[in-house]
Legacy VTK file of the C-alpha trace (Angstrom):
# vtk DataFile Version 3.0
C-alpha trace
ASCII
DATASET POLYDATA
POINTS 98 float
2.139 16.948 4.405
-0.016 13.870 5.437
-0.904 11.252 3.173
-4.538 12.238 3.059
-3.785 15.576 1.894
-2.067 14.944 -0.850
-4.245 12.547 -2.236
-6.922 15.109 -1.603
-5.287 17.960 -3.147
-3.921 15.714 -6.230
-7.355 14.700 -6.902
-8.751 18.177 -6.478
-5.829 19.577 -9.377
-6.326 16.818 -11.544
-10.277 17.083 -11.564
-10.264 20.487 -11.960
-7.676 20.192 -15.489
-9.880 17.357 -16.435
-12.951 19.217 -15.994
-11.614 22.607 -17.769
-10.795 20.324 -20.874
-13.973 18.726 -20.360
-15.794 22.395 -20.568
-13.878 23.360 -23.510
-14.383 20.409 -25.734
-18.389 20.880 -24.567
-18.191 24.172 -26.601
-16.514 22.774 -29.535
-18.892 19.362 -29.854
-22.801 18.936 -30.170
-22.530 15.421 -30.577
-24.811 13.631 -27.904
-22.839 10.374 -26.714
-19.745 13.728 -26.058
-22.238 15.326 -24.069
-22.787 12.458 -22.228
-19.149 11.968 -21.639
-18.881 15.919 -20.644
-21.577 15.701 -18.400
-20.420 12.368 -16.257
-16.985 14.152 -15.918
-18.484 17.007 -14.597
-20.092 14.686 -12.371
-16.704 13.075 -11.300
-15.502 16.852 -9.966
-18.774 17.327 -8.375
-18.207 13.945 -6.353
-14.003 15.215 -5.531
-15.764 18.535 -4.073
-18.123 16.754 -2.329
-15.734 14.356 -0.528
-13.101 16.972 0.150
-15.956 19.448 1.802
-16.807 16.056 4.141
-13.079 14.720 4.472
-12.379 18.448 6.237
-16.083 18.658 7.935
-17.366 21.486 6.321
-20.517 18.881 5.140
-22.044 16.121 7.101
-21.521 13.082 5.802
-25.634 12.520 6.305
-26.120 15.326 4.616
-29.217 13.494 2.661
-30.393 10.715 4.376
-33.616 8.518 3.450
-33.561 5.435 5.677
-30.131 5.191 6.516
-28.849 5.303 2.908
-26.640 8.551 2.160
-28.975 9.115 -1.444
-26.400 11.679 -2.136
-22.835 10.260 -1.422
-24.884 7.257 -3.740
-25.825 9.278 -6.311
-22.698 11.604 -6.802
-20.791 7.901 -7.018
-22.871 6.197 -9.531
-24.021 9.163 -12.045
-20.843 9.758 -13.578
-20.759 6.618 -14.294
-24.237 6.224 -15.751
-23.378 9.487 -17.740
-20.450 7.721 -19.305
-22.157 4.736 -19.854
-24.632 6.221 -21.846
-22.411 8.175 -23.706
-20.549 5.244 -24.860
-24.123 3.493 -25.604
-24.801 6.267 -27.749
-21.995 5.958 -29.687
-21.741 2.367 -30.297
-25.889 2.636 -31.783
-24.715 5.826 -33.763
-21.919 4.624 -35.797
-23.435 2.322 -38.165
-19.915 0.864 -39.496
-19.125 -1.063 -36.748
LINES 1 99
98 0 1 2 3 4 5 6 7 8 9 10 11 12 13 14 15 16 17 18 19 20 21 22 23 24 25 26 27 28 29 30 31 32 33 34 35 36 37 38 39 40 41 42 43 44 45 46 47 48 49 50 51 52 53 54 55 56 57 58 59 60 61 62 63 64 65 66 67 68 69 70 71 72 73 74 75 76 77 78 79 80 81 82 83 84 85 86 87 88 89 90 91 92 93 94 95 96 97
């Protein structure tokens, strides 16, 4: 197995427990800084899926394009990461003992 592959598939397993644990604490919490959390996760598998669907050709890399700039590819990088961010915003505001 090429080295590729397995970085593909270890990502794909280890996104996919992350984001089953990710669901399942979702249905336990209503907290909003969680959801937050939850959702940029989610976000992080929807990137993995991406990038394995374009690392085997099934989607072109362009597959939105304004001006040159791949809106998507930037998007699905950066939102989980804004997700989390304001998640952990949320609860450094909300807890008033710090």
């Amino acid at each position: 197995m090429a080295y590729n592959e397995l970085i593909i598939i270890t990502r794909i397993i280890t996104g996919a427990m992350c984001t089953f644990f990710a669901i399942l604490l979702w249905s336990k919490t209503r907290e909003p800084a969680w959801i937050f959390i939850i959702i940029g996760t989610l976000c992080i598998y929807v990137e993995i899926v991406f990038t394995t669907l374009e690392a085997f050709g099934i989607l072109s890399k362009d597959l939105l394009t304004i001006s040159g700039i791949p809106v998507l590819k930037l998007l699905l990088f950066n939102l989980p990461l804004l997700f989390i961010t304001i998640g952990f915003i949320t609860i450094i505001t909300g807890n008033k003992r710090i």
